[in-house]
C-alpha positions as CSV (number, residue, x, y, z in Angstrom):
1,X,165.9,30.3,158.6
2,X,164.3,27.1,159.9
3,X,160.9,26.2,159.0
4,X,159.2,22.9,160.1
5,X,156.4,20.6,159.1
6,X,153.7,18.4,160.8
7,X,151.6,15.6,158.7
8,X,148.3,15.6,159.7
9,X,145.6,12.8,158.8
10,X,146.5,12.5,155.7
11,X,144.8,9.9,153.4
12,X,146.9,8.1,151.4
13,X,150.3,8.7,154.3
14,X,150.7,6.5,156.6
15,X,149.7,7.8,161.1
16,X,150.5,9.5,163.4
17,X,151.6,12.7,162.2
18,X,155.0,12.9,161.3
19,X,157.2,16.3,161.4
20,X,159.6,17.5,158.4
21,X,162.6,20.3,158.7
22,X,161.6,23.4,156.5
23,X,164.1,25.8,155.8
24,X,162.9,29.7,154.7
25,X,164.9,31.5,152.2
26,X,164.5,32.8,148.8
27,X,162.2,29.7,148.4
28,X,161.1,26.8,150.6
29,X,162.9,23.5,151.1
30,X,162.2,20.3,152.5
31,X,164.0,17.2,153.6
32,X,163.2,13.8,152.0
33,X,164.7,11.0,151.6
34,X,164.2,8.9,148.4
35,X,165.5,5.4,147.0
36,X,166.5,2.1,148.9
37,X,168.8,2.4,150.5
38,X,166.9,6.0,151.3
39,X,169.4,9.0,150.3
40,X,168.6,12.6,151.9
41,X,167.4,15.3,149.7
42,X,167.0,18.7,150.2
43,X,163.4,19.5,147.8
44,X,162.6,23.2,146.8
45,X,158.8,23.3,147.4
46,X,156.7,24.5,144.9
47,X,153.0,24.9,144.6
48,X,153.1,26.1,141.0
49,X,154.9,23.3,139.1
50,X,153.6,20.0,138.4
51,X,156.5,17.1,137.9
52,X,159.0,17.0,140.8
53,X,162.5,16.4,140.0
54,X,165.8,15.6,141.3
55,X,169.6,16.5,140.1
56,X,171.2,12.9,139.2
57,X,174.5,12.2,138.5
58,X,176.0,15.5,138.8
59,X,179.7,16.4,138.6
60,X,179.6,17.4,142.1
61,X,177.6,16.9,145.1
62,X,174.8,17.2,146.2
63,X,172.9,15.2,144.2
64,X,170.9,11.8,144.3
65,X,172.3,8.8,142.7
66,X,170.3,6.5,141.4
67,X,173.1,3.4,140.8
68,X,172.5,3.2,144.8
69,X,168.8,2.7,145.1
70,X,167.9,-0.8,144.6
71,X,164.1,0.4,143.5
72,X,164.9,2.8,141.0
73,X,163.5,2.6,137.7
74,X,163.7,4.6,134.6
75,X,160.2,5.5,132.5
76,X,160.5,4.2,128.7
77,X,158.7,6.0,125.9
78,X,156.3,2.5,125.3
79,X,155.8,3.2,128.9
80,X,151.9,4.5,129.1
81,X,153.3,7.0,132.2
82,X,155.1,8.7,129.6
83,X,152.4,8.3,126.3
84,X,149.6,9.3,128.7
85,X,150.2,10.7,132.0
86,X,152.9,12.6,130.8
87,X,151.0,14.5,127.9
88,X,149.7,16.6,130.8
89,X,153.3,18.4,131.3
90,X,153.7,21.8,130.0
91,X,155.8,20.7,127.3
92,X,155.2,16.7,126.5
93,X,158.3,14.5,126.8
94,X,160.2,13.5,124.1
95,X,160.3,10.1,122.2
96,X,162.5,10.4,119.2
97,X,166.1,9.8,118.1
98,X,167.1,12.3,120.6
99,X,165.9,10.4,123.9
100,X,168.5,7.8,124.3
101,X,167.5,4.2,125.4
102,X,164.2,5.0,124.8
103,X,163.9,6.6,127.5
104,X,161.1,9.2,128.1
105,X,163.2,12.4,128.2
106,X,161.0,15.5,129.6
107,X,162.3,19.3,130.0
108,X,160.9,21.7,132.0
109,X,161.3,25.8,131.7
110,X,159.8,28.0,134.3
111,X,159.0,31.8,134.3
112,X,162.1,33.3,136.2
113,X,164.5,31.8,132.8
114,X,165.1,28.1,135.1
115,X,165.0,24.8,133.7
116,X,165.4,21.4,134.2
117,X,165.9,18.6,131.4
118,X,166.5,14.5,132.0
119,X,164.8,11.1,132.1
120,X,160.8,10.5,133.6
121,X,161.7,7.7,136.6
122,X,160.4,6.3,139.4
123,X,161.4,5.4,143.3
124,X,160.0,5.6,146.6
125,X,159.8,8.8,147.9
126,X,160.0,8.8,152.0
127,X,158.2,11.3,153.5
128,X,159.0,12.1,157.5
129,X,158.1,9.2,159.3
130,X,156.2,7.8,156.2
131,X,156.0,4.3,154.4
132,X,158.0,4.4,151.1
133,X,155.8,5.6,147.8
134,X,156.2,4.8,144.5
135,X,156.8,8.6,142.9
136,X,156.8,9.3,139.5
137,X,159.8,12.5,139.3
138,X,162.7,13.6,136.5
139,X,165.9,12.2,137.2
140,X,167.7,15.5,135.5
141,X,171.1,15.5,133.7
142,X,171.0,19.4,133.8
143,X,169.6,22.2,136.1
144,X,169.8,25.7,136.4
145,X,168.1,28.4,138.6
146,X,167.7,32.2,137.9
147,X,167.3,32.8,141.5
148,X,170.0,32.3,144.7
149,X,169.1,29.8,147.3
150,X,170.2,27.1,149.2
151,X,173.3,25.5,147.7
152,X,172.2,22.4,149.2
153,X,169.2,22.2,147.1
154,X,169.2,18.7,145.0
155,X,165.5,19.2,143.4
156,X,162.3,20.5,143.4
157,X,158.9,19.0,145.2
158,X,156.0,19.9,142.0
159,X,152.6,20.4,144.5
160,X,150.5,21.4,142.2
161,X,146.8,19.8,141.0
162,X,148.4,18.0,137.5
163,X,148.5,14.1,137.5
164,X,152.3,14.2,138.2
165,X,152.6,16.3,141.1
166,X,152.9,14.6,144.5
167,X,150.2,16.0,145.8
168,X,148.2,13.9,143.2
169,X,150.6,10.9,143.3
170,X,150.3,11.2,147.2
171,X,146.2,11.6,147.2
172,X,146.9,14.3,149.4
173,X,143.4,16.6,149.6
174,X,143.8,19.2,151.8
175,X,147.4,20.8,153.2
176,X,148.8,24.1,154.5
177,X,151.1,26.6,155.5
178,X,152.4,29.1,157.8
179,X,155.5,31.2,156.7
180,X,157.6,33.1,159.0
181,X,159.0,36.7,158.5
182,X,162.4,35.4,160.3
183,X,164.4,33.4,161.8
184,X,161.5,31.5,163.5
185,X,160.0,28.1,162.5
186,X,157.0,27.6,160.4
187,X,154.4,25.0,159.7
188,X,153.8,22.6,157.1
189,X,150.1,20.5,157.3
190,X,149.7,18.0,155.1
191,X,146.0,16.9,155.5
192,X,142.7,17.5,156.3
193,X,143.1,18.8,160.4
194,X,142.3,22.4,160.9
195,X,144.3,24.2,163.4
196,X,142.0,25.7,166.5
197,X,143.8,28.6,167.2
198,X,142.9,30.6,163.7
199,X,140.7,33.1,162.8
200,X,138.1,31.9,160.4
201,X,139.8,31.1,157.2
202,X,138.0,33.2,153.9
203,X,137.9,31.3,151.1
204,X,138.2,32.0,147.4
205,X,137.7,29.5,144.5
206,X,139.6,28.0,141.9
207,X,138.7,28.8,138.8
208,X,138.4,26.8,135.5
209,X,138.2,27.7,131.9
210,X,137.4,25.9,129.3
211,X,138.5,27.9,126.5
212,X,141.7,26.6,125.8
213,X,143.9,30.1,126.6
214,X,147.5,29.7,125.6
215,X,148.3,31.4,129.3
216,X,145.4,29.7,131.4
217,X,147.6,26.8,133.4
218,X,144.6,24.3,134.3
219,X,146.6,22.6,136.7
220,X,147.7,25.4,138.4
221,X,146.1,26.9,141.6
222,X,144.7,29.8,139.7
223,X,141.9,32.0,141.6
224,X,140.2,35.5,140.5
225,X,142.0,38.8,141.1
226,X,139.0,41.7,141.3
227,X,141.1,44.5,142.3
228,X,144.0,45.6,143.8
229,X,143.6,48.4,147.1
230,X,146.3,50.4,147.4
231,X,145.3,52.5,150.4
232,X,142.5,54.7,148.2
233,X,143.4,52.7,144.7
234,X,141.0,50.1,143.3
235,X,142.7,48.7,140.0
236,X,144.7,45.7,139.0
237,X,146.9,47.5,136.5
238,X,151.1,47.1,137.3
239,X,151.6,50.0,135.6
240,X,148.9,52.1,138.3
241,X,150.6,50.0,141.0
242,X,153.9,50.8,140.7
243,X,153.1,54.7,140.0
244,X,151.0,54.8,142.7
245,X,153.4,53.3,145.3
246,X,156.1,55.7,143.7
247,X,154.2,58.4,144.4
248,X,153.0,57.4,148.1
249,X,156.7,56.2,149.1
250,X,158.2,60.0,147.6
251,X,160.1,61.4,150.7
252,X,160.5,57.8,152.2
253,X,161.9,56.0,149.7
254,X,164.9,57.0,147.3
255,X,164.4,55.7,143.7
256,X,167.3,54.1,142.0
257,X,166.8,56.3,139.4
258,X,168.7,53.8,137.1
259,X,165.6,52.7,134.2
260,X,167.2,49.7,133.1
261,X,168.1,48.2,136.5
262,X,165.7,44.9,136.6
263,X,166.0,42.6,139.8
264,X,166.1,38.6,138.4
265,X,164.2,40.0,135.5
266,X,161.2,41.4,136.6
267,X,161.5,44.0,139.2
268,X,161.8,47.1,138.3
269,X,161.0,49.6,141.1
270,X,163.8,49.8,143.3
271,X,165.1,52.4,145.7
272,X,168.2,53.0,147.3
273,X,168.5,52.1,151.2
274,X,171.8,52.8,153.3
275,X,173.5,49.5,153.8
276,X,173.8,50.0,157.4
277,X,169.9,49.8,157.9
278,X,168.7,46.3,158.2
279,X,165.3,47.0,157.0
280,X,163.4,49.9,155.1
281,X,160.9,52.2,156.7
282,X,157.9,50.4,158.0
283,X,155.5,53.2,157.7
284,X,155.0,52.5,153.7
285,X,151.0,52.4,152.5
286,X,149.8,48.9,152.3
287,X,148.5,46.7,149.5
288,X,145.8,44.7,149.3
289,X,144.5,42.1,146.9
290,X,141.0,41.3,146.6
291,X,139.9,38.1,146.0
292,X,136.4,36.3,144.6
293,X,134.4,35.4,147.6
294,X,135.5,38.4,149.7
295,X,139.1,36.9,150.8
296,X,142.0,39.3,150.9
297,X,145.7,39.0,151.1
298,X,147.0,42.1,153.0
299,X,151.0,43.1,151.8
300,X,152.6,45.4,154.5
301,X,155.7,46.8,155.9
302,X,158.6,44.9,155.3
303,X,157.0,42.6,152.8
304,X,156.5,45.0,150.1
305,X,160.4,45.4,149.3
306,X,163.3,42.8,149.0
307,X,166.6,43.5,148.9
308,X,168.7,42.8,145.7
309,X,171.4,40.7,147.3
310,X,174.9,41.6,146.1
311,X,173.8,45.2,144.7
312,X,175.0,48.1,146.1
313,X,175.3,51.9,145.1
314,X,178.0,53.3,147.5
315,X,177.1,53.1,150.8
316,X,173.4,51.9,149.8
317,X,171.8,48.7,149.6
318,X,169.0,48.0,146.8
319,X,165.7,46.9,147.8
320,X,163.3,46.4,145.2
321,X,159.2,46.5,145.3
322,X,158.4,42.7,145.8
323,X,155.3,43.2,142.6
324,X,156.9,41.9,139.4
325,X,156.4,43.5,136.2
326,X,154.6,40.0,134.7
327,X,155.4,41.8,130.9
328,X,159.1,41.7,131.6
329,X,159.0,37.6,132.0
330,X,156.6,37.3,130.1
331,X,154.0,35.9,132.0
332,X,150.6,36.7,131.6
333,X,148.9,35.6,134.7
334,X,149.3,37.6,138.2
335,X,151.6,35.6,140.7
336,X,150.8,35.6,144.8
337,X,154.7,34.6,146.0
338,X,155.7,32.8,149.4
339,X,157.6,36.4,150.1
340,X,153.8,38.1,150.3
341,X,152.4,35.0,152.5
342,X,154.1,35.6,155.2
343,X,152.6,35.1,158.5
344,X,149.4,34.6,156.5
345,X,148.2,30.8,157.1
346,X,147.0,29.5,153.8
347,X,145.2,26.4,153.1
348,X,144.6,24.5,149.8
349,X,141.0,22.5,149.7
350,X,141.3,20.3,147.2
351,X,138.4,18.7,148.0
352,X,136.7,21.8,147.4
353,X,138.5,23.1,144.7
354,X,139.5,26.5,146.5
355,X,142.3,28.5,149.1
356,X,141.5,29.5,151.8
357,X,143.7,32.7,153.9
358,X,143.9,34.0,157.3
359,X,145.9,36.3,159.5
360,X,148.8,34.5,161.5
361,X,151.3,34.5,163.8
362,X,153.5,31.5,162.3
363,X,156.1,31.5,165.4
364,X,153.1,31.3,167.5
365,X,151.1,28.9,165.3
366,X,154.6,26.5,164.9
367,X,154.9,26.4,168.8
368,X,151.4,25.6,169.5
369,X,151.6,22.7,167.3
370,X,154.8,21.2,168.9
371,X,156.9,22.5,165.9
372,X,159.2,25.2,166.7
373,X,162.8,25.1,166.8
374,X,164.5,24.7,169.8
């Protein structure tokens, strides 16, 4: 499911606006090349990690190889990218008798059981149309993902606010999205144009604490849940949620009725569809999350279930509620996924340290930027 992306004035990449291929599927990828001579690579994109990455050397392709690019450089542990910059990572790299060569080794672990391990290195990263920029990413020895997605994928693009991300190595300050519900293209801006077409965007800040919470991510794009609306249900409980939804769906929806059955390890409300039926029912009771500053992300219809690809039970699919259980993981922060942004356009200020979300058509909003697929 294509999805495409348009630069737009952004500050430290180069004019006019340049276009990227996006494709839509259990995650986002993007097309970049990296390295001199540049070599293609497919990028999951990810606003909640920090360090991008790419798989180096692997057994089998694809991957990117950094013997061919005449710019590549590993980072060294006397380097001050790794004794400085990267002591903002998660978990700081390593500089012992364990990191060959001296070599800054770094190893990242993500909530869904994923993680990446290898050397902090630099090349130029090739954006669209873009001059080549120095990018500081993990050339990684070893991958592996809890989730199914495009077997093309060779790394993962972090865009989040830490010093290692390429939004900050980029001096991007503003960029946004549009993601489709189908097989229709979506838009990528990267930069501080505002698309005339949308409703008013309502903002909601980031939010900062000092206290230094073993679960708070500072870097992360974290914002203020208030409550959750669940047609008449004010609460932000999972526990409510997911007995409340139950309860609403009873005669719509059959429940698995299997209580150990967990979907990639952290949903566990599921329901039993016939296979034959390409989507659930649409008349399911909507969710709504309220957000500081009166924004709202609405969840409806077919984005409050996904089906569990390769489960079945007889002639029925499984499609599970698309709220995690965040105890299951454990994670304890609430999570807004790409899956409940669809046709929602989102923004991310930088600049003004908060996200912004409207209502969108993103087939609509890709064609009237020049963007949509042929």
């Amino acid at each position: 499911m294509p999805l495409r992306a348009q630069k737009v004035t952004p500050l430290s990449l180069p004019k006019p606006a340049q276009k990227l291929l996006f494709r839509h599927n259990v995650s986002l990828t993007v097309l970049l090349a990296v390295g001199t001579p540049p070599q293609n690579v497919s990028m999951v994109l990810d606003t909640g990690s920090e360090l991008s990455w790419l798989l180096c050397n692997a057994t089998a392709a694809p991957f990117f190889d950094p013997r061919r690019s005449a710019t590549y450089s590993p980072v060294y542990c006397v380097s001050p990218t790794c004794r400085d910059r990267g002591r903002d990572l998660p978990t700081p790299p390593v500089c012992d008798a364990t990191s060959l060569a001296g070599l800054c080794h770094v190893y990242l672990s993500y909530a869904d059981a994923s993680y990446a391990d290898g050397a902090l290195s630099t090349d130029d990263f090739l954006v669209g149309g873009s001059a080549p920029m120095s990018t500081v990413f993990g050339c990684v020895g070893n991958a592996y993902s809890a989730a199914d997605g495009d077997s093309n994928v060779v790394g993962l693009l972090g865009m989040n606010r830490g010093s290692l991300s390429f939004v900050t190595q980029s001096g991007i300050r503003r960029f946004s999205y549009c993601i489709p519900d189908g097989e229709t293209a979506g838009v990528l801006l990267l930069g501080d144009a505002a698309p005339p077409f949308l409703l008013p965007l309502n903002y909601t800040p980031f939010i900062q604490i000092s206290l230094p919470l073993p679960y708070f991510d500072r870097v992360a794009y974290s914002i203020q849940l208030d409550g959750i609306r669940f047609t008449f249900l004010l609460g932000p409980a999972y526990d409510a949620l997911k007995a409340e939804f139950s309860r609403q769906t009873l005669g719509k929806l059959a429940p698995l009725a299997e209580p150990d059955f967990v979907f990639q390890g952290a949903f566990d409300l599921c329901f039993r569809v016939p296979a034959e039926r390409p989507a659930p029912p649409t008349e399911l009771p909507a969710v709504s999350l309220l957000l500081r500053g009166g924004a709202e992300v609405a969840v409806a219809g077919e984005r409050l279930l996904y089906r569990a690809l390769g489960e079945a039970r007889g002639a029925d699919a499984v499609w599970c509620f698309t709220f995690g259980n965040s105890d299951l993981v454990p994670l304890s922060m609430y999570v807004i996924g790409h899956h409940h942004q669809q046709n929602i356009w989102v923004e991310y200020d930088l600049e003004n340290s908060r996200v912004g979300f409207a209502p969108a058509r993103c087939d609509q909003a890709s064609q009237v930027l020049g963007v949509a697929s042929p």
